[in-house]
C-alpha positions as YAML, in Angstrom:
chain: A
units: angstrom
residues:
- id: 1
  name: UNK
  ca: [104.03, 86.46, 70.36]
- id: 2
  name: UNK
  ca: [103.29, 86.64, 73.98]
- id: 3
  name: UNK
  ca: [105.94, 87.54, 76.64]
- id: 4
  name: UNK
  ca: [107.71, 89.70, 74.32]
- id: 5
  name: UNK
  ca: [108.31, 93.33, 75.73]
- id: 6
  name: UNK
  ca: [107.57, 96.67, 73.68]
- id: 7
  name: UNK
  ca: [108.02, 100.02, 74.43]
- id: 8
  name: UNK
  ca: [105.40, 102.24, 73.61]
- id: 9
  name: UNK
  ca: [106.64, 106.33, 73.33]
- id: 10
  name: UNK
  ca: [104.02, 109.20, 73.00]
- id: 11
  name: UNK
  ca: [103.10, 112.12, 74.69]
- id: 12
  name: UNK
  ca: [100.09, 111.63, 74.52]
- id: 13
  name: UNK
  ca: [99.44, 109.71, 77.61]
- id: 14
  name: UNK
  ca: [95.54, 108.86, 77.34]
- id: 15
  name: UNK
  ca: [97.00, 107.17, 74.06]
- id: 16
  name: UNK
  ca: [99.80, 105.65, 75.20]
- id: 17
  name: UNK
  ca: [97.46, 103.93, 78.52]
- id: 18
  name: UNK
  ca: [94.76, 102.82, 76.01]
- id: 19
  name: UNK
  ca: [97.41, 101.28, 74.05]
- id: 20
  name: UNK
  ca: [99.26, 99.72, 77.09]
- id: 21
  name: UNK
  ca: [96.06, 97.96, 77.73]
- id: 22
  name: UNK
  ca: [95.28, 96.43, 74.59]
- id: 23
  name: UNK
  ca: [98.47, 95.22, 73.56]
- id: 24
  name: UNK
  ca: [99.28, 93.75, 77.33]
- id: 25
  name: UNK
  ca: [94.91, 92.01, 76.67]
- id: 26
  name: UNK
  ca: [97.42, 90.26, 73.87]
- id: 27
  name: UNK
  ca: [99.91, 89.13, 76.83]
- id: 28
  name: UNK
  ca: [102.23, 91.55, 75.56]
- id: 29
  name: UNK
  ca: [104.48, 93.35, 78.29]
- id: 30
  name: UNK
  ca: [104.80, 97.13, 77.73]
- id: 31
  name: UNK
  ca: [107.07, 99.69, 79.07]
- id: 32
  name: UNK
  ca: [105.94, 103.18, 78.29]
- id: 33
  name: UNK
  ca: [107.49, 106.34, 77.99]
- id: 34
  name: UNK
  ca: [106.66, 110.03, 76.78]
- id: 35
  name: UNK
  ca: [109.55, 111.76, 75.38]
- id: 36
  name: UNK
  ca: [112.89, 110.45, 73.75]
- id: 37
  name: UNK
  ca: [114.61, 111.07, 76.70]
- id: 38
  name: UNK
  ca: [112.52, 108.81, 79.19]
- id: 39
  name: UNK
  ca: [112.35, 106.04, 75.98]
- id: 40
  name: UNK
  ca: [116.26, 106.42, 75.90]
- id: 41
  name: UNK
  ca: [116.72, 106.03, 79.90]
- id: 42
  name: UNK
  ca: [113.79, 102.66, 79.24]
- id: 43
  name: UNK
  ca: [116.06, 101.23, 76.62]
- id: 44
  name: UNK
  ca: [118.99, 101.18, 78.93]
- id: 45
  name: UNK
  ca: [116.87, 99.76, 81.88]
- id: 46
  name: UNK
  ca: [115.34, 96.48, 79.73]
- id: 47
  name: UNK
  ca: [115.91, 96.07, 76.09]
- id: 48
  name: UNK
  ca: [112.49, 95.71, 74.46]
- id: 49
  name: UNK
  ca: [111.85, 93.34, 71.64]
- id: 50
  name: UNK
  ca: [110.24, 96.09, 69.77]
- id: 51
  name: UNK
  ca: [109.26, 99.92, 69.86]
- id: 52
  name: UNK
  ca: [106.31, 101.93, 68.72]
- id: 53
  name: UNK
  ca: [106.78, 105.40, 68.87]
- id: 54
  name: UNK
  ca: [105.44, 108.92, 67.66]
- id: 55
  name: UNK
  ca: [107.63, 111.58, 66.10]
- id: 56
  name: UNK
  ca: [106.54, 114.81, 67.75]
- id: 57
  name: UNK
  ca: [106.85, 115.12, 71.42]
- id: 58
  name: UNK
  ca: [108.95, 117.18, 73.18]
- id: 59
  name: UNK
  ca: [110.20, 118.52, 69.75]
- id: 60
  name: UNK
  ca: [108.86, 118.28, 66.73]
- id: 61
  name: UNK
  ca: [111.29, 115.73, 65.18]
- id: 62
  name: UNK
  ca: [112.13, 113.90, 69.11]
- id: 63
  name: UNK
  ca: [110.48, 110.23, 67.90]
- id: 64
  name: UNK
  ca: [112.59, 110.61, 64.58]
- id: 65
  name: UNK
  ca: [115.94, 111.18, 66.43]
- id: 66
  name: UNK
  ca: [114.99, 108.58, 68.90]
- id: 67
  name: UNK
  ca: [114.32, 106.01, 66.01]
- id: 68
  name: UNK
  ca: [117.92, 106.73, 64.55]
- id: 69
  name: UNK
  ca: [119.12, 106.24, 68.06]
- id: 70
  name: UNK
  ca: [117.81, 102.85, 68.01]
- id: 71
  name: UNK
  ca: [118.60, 102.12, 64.35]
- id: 72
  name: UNK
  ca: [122.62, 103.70, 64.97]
- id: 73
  name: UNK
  ca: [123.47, 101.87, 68.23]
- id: 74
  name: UNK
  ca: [125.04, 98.26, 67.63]
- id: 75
  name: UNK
  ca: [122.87, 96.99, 70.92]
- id: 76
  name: UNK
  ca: [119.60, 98.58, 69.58]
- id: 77
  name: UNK
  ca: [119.84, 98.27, 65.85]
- id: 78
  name: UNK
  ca: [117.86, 94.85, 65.94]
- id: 79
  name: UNK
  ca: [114.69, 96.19, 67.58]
- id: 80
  name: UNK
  ca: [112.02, 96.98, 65.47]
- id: 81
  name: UNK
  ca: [110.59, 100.33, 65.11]
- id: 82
  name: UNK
  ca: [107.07, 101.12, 64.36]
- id: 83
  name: UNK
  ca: [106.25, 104.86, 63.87]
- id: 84
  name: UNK
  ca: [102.56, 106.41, 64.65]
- id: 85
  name: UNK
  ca: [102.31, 109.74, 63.83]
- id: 86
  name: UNK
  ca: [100.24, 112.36, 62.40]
- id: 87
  name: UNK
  ca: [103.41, 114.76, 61.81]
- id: 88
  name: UNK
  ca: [102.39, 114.01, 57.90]
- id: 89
  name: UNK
  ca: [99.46, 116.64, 58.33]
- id: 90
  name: UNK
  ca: [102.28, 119.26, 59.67]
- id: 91
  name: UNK
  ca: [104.31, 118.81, 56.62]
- id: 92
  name: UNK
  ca: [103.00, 121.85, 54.87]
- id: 93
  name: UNK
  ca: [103.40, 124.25, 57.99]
- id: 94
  name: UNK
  ca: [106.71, 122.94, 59.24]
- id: 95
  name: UNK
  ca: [108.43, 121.74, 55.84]
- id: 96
  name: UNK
  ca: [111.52, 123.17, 57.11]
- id: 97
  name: UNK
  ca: [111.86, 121.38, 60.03]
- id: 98
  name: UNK
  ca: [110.37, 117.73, 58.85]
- id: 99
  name: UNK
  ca: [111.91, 117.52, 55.26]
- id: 100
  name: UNK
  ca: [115.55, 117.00, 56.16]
- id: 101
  name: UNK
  ca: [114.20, 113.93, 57.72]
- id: 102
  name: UNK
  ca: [112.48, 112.38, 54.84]
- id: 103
  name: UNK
  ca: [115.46, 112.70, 52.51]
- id: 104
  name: UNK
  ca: [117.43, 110.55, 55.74]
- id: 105
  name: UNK
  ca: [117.41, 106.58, 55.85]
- id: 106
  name: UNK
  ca: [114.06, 106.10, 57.31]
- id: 107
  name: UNK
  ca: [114.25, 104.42, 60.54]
- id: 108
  name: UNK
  ca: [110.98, 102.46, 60.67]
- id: 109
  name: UNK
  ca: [110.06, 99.16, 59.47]
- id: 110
  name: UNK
  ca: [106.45, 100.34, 59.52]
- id: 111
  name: UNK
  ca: [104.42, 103.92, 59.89]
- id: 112
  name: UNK
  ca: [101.02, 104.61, 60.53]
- id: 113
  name: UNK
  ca: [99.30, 108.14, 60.35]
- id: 114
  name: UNK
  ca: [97.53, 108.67, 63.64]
- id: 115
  name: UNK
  ca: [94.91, 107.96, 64.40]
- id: 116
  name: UNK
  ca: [95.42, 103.84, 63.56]
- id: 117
  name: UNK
  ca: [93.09, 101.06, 64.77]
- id: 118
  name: UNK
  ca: [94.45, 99.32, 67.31]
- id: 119
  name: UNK
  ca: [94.12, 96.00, 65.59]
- id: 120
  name: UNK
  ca: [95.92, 97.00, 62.55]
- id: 121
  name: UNK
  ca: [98.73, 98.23, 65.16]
- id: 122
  name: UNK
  ca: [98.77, 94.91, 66.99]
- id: 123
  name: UNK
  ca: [98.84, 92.69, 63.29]
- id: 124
  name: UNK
  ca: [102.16, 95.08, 62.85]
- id: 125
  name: UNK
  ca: [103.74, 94.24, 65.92]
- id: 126
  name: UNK
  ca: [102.73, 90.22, 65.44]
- id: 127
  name: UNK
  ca: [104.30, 90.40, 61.98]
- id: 128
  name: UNK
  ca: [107.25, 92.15, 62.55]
- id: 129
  name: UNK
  ca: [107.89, 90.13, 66.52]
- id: 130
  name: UNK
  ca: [107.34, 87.19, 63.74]
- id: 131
  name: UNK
  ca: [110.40, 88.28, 62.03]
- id: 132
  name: UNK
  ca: [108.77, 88.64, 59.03]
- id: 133
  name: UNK
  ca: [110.07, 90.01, 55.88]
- id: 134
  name: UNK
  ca: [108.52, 93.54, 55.77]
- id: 135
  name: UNK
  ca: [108.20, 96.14, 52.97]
- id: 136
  name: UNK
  ca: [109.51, 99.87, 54.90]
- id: 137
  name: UNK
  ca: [106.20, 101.70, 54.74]
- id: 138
  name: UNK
  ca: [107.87, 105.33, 54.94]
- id: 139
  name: UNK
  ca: [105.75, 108.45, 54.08]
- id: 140
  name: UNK
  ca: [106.80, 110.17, 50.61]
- id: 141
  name: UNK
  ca: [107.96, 114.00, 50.43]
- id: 142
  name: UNK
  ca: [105.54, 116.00, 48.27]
- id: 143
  name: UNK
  ca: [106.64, 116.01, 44.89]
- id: 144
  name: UNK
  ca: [106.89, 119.51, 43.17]
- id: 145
  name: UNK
  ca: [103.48, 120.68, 41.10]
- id: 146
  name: UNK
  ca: [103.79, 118.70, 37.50]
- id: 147
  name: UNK
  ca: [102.52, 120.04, 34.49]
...
């Protein structure tokens, strides 16, 4: 899948450069951003063929939002989202702010909990750029105590 574009979205940006340079290794191109803002004002500049991004940046549910964005918009809708986050490991601190969103469509074709290997990242991306047929890999919601 070489040539193809992605846009990579994290605040983290020792992640997201470390990422940028193993996935353009592949002969990928990557535009980056760090917020959903600057990913919004990237989609508008060059439609990427696919987007990884992380859920909690400038607010805790910004990568979320932006993924609906993408999923909502008739221009966007056919790009691929891949989510990498560890917001999982804040679900028992901030339930009220991250369970709304897992009772929502989830927006992702894939999710990984941070950290991932950068291989199994770059298999994601191949499969999906491959257009194939994917199973949505969305976290659950805890389940109440059973007896």
């Amino acid at each position: 899948m070489k040539g193809k574009n992605i846009l990579l979205v994290d605040d983290d940006r020792d992640l997201v450069e470390t990422t940028k340079t193993f996935l353009e290794a592949r002969g990928y191109t990557v535009a980056t951003a760090h917020s959903g803002s600057e990913a919004r004002d990237e989609l508008k500049r060059k439609r990427p063929d696919l987007a990884v991004l992380d859920i909690m940046m400038d607010y805790d549910t910004d990568g979320f939002n932006l993924a609906h964005t993408i999923k909502n918009d008739p221009e966007t809708v056919r790009i691929p989202v891949i989510i990498v986050s560890g917001f999982t490991k804040e679900l028992e601190t901030k339930t009220h702010i991250f369970e709304p969103m897992m009772y929502r469509d989830w927006p992702a074709a894939k999710f990984f909990e941070k950290p991932v290997k950068l291989g199994t990242l770059a298999d994601a991306i191949a499969e999906l750029l491959a257009g194939a047929e994917v199973s949505v890999d969305a976290p659950q919601p805890a389940a109440d105590d059973q007896v």
